[in-house]
Backbone bond lengths (Angstrom), bond angles and torsions (degrees), N, CA, C in turn:
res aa  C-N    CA-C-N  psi(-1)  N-CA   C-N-CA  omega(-1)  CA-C   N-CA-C  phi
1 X - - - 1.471 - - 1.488 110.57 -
2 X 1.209 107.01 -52.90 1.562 116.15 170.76 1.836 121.93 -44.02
3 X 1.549 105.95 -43.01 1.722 126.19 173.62 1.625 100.54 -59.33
4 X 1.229 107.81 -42.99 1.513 117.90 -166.48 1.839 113.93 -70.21
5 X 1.582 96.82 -37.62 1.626 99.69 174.17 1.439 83.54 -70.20
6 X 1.379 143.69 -97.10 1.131 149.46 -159.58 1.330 139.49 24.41
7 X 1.674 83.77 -80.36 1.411 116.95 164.67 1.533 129.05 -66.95
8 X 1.595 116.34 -23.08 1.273 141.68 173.12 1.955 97.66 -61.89
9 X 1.628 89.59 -49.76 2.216 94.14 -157.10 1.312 87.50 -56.15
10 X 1.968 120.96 -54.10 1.451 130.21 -164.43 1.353 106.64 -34.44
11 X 1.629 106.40 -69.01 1.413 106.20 -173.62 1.640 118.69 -66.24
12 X 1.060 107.24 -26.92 1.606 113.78 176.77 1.671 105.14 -62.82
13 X 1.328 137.49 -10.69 1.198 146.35 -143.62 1.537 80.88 -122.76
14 X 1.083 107.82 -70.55 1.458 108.97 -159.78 1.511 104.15 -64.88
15 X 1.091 136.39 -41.24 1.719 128.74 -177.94 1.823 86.22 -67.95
16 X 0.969 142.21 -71.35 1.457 136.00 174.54 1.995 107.91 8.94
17 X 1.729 87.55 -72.93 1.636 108.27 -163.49 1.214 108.22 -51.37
18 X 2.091 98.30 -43.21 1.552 93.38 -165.58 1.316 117.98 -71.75
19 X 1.634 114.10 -19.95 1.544 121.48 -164.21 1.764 89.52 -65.77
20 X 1.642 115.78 -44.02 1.518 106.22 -147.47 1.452 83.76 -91.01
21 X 1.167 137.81 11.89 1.485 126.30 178.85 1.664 94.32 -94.50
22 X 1.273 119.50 -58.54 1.520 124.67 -178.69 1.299 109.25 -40.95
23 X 1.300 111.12 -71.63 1.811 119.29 165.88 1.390 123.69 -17.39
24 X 1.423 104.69 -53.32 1.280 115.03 -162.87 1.691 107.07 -86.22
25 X 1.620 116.79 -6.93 1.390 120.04 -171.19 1.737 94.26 -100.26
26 X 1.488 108.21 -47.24 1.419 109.51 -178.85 1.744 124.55 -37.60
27 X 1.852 83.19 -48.24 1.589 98.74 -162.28 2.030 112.83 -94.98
28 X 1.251 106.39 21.95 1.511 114.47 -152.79 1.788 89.51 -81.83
29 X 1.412 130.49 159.53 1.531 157.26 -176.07 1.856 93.86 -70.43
30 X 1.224 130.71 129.74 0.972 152.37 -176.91 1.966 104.51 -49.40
31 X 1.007 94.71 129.45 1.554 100.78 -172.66 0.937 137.94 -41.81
32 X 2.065 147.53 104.64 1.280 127.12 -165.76 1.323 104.74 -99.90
33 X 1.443 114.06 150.91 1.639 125.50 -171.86 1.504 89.03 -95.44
34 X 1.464 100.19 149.57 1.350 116.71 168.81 1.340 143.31 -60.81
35 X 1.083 111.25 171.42 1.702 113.87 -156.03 2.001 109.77 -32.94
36 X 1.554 100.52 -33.91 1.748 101.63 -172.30 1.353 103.47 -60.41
37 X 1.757 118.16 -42.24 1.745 95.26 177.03 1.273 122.24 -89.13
38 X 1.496 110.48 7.03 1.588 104.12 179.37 2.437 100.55 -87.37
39 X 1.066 102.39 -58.27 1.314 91.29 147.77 1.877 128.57 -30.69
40 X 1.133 109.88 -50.08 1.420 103.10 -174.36 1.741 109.41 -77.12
41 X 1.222 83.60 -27.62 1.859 90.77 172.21 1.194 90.55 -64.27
42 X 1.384 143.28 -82.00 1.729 147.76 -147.02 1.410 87.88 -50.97
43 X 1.371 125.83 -59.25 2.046 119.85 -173.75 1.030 96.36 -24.03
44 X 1.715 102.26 -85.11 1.217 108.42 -179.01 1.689 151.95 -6.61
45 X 1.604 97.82 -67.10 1.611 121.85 141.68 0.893 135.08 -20.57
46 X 1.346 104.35 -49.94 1.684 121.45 -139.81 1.587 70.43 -116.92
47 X 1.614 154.69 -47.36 1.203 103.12 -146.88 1.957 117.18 -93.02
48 X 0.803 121.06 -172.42 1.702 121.36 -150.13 1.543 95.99 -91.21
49 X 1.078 98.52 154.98 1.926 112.65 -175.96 1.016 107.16 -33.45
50 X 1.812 123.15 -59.32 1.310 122.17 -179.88 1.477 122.28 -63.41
51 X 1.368 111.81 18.39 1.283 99.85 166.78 1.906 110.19 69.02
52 X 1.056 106.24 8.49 1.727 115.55 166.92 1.288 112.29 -83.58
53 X 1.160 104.86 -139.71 1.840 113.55 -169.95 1.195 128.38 -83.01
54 X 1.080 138.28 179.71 1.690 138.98 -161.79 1.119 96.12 -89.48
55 X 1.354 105.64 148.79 1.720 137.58 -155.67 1.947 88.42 -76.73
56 X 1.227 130.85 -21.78 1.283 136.94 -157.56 1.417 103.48 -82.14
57 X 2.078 108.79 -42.24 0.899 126.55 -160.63 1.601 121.11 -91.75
58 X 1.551 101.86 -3.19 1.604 109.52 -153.36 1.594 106.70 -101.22
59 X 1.271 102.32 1.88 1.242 103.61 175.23 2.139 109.38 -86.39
60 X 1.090 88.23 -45.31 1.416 101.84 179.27 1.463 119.49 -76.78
61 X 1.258 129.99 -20.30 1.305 127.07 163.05 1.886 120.20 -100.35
62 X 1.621 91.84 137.90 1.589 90.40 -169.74 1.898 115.38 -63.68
63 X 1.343 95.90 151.98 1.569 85.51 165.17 1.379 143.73 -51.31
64 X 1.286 141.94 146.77 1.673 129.81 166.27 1.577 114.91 -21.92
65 X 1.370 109.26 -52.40 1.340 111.96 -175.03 1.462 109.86 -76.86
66 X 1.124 140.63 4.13 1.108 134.46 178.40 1.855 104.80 -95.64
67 X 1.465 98.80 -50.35 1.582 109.28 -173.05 2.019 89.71 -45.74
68 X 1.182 127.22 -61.09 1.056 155.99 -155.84 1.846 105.01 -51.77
69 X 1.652 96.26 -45.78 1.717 97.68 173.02 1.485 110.47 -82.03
70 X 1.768 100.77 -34.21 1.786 83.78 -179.64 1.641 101.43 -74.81
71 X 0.953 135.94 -43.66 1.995 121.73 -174.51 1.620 98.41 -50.21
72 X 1.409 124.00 -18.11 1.776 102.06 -164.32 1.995 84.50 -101.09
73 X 0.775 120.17 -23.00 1.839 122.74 -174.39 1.822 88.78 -65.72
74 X 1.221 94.24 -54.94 1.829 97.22 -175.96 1.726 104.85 -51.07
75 X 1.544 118.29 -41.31 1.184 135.52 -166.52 1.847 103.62 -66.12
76 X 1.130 88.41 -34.21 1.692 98.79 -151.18 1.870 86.60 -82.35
77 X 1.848 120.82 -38.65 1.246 121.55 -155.17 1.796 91.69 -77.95
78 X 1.215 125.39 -50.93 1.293 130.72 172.12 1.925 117.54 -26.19
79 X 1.385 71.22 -49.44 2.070 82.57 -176.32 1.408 111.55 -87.30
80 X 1.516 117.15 -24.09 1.263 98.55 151.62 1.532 135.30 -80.55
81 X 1.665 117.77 -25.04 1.230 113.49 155.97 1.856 132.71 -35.24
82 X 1.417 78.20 -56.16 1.782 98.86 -177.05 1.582 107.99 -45.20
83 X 1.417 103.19 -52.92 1.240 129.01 -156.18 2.614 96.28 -64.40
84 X 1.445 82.00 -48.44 2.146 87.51 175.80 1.180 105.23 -64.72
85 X 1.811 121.18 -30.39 1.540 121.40 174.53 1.389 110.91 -36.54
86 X 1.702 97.19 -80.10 1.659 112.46 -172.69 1.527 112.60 -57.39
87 X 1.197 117.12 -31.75 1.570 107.79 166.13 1.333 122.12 -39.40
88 X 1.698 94.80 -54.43 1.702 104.85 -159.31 1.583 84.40 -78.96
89 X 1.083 137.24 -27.72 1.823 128.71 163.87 1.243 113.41 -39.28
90 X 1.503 104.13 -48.83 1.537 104.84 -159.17 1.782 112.24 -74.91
91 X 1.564 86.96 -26.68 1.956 105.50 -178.94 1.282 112.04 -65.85
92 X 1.373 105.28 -31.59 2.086 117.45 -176.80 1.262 102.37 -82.98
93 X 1.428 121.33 -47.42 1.753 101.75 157.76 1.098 161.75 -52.39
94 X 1.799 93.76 -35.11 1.197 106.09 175.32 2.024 119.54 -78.57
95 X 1.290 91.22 -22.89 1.918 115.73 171.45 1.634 93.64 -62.45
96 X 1.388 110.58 -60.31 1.775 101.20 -154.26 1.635 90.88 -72.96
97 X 1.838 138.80 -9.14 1.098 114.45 -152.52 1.818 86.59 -98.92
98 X 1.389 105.84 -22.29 1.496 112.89 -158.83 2.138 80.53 -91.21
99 X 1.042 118.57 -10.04 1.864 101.11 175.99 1.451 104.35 -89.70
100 X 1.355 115.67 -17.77 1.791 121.85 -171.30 1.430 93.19 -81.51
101 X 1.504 133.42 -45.47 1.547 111.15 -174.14 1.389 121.70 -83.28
102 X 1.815 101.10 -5.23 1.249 95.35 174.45 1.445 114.23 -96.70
103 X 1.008 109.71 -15.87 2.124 109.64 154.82 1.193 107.43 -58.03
104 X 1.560 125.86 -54.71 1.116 112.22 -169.28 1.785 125.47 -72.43
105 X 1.173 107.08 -26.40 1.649 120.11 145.92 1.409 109.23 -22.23
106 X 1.410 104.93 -92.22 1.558 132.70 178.17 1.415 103.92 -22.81
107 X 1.124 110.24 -53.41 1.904 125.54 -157.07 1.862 83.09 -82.23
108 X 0.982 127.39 -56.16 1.790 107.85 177.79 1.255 113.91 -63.54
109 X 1.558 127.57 -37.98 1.086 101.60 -159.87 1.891 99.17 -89.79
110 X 1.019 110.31 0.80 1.274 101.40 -169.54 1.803 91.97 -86.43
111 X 0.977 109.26 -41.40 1.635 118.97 167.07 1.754 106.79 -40.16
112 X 1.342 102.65 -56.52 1.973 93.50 -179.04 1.321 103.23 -70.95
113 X 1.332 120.07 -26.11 1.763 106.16 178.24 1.394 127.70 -58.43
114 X 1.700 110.79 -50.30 1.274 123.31 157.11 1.462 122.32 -50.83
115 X 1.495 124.71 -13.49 1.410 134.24 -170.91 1.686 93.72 -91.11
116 X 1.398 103.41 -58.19 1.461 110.25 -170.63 1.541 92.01 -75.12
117 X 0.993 158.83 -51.38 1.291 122.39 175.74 1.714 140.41 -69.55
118 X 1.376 93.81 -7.74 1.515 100.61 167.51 1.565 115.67 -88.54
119 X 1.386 101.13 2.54 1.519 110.42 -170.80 1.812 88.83 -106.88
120 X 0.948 124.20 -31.48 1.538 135.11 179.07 1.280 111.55 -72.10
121 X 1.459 116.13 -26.49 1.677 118.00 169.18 1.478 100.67 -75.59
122 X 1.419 107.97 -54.00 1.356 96.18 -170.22 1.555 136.83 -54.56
123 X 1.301 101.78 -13.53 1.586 108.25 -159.10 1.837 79.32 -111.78
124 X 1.351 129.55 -6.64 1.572 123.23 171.29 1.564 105.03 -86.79
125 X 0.985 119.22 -26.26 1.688 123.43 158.08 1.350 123.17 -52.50
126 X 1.756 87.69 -62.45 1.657 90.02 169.87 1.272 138.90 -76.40
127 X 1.415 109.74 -3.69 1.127 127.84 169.72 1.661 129.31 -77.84
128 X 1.247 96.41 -22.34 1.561 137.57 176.35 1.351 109.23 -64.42
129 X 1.535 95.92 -88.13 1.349 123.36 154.95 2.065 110.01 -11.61
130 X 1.455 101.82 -82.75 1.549 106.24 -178.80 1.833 107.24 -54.01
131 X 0.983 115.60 -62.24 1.716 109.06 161.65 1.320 131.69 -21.98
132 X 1.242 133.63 -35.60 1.290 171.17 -143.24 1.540 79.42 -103.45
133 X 1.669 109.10 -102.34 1.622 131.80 -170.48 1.857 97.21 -39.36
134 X 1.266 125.73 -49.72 1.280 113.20 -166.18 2.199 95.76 -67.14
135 X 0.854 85.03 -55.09 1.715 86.20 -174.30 1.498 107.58 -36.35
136 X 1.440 109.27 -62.96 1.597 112.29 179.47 1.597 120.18 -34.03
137 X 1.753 88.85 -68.84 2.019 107.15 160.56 1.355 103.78 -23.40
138 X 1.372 117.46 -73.27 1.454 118.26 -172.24 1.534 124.45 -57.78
139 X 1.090 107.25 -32.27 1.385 114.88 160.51 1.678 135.50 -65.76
140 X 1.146 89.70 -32.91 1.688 95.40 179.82 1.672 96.31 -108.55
141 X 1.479 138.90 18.49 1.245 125.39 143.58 1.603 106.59 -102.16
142 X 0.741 119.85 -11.52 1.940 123.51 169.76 1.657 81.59 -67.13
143 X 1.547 140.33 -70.61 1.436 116.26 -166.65 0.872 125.33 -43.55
144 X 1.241 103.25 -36.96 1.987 114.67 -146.46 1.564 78.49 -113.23
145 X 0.758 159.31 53.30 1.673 142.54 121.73 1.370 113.10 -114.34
146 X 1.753 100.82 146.06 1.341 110.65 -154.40 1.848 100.47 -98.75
147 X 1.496 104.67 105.65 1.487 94.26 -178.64 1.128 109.58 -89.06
148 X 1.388 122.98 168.21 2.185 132.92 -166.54 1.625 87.15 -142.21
149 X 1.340 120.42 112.29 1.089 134.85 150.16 1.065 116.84 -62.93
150 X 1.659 129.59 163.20 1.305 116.81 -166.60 1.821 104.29 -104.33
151 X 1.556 122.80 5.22 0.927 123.31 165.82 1.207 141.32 -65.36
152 X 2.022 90.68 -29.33 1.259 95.45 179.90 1.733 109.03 -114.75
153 X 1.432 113.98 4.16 1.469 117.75 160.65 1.489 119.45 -25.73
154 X 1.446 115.92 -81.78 1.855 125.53 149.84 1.456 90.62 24.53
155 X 1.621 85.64 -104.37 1.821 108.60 173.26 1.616 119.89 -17.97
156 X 1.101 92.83 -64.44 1.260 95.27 -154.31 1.973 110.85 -61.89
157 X 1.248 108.82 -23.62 1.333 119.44 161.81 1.076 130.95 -72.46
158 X 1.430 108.16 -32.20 1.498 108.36 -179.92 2.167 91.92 -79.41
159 X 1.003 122.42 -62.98 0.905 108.02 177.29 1.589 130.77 -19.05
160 X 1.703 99.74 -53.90 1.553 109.52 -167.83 1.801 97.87 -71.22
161 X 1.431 125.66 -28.62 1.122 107.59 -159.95 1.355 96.51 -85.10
162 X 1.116 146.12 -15.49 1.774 166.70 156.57 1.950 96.37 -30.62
163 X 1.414 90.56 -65.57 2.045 89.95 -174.20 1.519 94.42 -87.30
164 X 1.746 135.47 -5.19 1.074 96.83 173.40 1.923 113.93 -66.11
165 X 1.414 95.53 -28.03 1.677 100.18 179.64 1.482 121.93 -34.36
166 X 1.825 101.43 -59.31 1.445 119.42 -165.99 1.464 115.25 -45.64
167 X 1.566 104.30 154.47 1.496 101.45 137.83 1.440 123.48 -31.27
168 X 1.795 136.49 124.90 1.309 126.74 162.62 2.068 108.76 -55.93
169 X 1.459 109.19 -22.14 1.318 97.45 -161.18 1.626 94.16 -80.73
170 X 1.400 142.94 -21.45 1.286 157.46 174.68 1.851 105.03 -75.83
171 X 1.083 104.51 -60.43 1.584 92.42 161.27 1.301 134.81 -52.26
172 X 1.577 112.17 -34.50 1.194 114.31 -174.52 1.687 112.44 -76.95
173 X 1.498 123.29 -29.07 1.047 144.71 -161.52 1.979 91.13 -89.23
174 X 0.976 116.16 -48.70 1.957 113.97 160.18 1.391 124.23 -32.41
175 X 1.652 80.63 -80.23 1.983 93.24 172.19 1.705 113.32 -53.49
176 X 1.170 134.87 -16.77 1.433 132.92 -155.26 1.730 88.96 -110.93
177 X 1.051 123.66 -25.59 1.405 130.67 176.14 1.682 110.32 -73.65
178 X 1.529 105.66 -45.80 1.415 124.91 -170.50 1.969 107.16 -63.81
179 X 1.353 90.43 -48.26 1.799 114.54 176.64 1.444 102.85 -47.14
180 X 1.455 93.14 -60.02 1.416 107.94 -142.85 2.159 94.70 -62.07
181 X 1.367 102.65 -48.57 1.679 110.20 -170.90 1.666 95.46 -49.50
182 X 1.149 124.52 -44.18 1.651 126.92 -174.83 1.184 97.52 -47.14
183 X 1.545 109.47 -61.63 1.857 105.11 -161.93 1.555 97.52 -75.24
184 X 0.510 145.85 -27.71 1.744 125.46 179.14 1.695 105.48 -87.52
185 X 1.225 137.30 -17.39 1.325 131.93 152.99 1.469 110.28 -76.08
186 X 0.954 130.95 -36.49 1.771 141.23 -152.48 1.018 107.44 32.47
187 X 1.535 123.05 74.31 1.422 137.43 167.75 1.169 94.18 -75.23
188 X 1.497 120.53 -174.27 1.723 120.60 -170.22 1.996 78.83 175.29
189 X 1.398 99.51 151.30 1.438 129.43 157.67 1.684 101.12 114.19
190 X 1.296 123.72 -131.05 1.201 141.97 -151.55 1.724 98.31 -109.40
191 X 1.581 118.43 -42.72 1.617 126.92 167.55 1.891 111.03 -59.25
192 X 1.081 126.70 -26.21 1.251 126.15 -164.82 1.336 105.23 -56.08
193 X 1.126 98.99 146.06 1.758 119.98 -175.16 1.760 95.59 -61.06
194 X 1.871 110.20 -58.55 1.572 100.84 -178.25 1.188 140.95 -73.04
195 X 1.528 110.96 -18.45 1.705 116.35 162.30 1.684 93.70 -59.69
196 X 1.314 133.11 -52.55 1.204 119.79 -144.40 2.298 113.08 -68.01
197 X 1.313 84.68 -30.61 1.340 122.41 169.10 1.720 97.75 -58.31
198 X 1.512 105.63 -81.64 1.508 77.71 -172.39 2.050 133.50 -57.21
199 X 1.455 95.56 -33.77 1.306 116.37 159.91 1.908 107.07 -16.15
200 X 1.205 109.99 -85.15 1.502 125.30 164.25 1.205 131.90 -24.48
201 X 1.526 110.03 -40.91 1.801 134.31 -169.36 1.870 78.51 -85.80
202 X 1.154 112.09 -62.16 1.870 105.67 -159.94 1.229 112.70 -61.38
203 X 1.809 128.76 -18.15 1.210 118.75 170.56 1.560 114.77 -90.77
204 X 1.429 98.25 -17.68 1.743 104.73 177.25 1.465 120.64 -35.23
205 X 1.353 139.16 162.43 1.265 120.46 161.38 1.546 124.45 -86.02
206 X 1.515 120.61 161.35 1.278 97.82 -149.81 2.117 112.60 -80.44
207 X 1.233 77.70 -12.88 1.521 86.53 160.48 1.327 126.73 -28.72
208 X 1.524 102.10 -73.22 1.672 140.43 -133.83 1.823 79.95 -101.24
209 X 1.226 110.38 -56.25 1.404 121.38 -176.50 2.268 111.53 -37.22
210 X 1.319 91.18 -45.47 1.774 111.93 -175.52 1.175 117.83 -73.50
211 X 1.837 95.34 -34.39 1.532 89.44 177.40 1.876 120.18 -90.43
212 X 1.524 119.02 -15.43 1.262 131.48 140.06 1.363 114.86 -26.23
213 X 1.657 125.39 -74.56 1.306 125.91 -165.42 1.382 112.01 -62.78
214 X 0.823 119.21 -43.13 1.596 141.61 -178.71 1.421 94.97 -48.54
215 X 1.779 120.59 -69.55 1.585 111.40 -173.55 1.654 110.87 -66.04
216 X 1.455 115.33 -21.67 2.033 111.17 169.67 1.160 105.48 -50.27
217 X 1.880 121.58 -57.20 1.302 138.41 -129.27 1.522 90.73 -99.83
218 X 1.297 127.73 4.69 2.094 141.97 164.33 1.291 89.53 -89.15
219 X 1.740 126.20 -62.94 1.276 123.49 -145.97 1.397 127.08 -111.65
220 X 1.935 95.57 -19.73 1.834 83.30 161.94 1.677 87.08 -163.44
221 X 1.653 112.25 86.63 1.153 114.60 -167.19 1.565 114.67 -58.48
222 X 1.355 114.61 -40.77 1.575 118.56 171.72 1.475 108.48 -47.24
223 X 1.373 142.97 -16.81 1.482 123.87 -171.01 1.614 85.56 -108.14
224 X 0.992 127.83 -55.12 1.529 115.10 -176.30 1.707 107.27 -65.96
225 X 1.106 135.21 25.28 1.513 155.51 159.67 1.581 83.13 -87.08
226 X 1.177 114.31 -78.46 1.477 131.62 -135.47 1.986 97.71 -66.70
227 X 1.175 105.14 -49.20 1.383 122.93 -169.70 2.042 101.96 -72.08
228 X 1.004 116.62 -43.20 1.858 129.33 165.64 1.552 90.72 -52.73
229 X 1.503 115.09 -59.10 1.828 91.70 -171.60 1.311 114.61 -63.50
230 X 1.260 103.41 -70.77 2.057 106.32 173.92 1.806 106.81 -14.32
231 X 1.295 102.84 -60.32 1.440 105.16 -166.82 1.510 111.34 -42.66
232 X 1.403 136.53 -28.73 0.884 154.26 -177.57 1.558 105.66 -80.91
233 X 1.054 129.37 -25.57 2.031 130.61 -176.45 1.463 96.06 -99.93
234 X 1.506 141.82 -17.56 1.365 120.90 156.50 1.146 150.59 -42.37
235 X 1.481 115.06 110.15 1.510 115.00 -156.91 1.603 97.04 -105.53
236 X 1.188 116.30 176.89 1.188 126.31 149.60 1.727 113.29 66.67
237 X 1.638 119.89 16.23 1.059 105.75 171.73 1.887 109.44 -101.66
């Protein structure tokens, strides 16, 4: 009798559980999905009016307008780069344009240097050259001029005042004798019969001297030619 309650409570127990187990499945709060849509709900939440990024994230990323000033700062640094480029272009041109005229400077003036010194040879030639001709000149009037030492000056006065006495036609016929022995010897220097001749005529007086040339220039005009030039190369009286 006792087995019989027993088994009655058991089963009476157990339909109990199942009723409040059924109950409790029937009547349960509408189903929540797991953690991925409760997260997708928070996205959701969390992201910003405009429908942009998560409320988590919006603190840490800059605004549109910010991305927007740094791309135009980038914009702005570009164009000023570009901008020192062509400068320093314009600086390398203007250097290589300002080094080309100064070569070409260089290249003329080095051109007139070579001009002026080939023009500097030339006129050292000719300069040469005239040096040369003056020396000669000087040389062949050192022959041909009649020098009077002062030793034999004395002489040479007493002499001249001797034919100033004479007849000019007797003087003239002396000196033309005196000439004449030179040119058919062609003595030459300081001994010559015709330096010595003119010698005489230059201390003569000029009187006595005129009327001499005058009787040559009747009787042998070429030596009183000759004796008028000499008169002129006497030094030293």
């Amino acid at each position: 009798m006792s087995k019989k309650l027993l088994l009655i409570s058991v089963a009476a127990g157990v339909v109990s559980f199942l009723g409040a187990f059924g109950a409790g499945w029937f009547t349960r709060p509408a189903p929540v999905r797991g953690a991925p849509e409760a997260t997708t709900e928070g996205a959701a939440e969390a992201r910003s009016p405009a429908g942009g990024l998560p409320s988590a994230l919006t603190p840490t990323l800059p605004p549109a307008h910010e991305g927007t000033t740094a791309r135009t700062m980038t914009e702005e640094q570009l164009k000023e780069l570009i901008f020192e480029v062509r400068e320093k272009i314009q600086e390398y041109n203007a250097k290589t344009h300002s080094l080309d005229q100064e070569r070409q400077r260089l290249l003329v003036a080095q051109q007139t240097l070579q001009d002026d010194i080939a023009t500097l040879n030339d006129l050292r030639v000719d300069l040469a050259a005239t040096v040369a001709t003056l020396r000669n000149e000087r040389d062949l009037l050192q022959k041909t001029r009649v020098e009077v030492e002062q030793a034999e000056r004395t002489n040479l006065l007493a002499i001249a005042a001797a034919y100033d006495k004479m007849d000019p036609v007797r003087a003239s016929e002396i000196l033309s004798n005196m000439a004449t022995t030179q040119s058919k010897n062609g003595g030459t220097g300081r001994a010559s019969n015709i330096d010595d001749a003119v010698k005489i005529l230059f201390f003569m007086q000029d009187r006595t001297k005129a009327k001499v040339l005058a009787e040559l220039a009747t009787s042998e005009p070429s030596l009183a030619a000759l004796l008028s030039q000499k008169l002129k190369q006497v030094t030293g009286g």
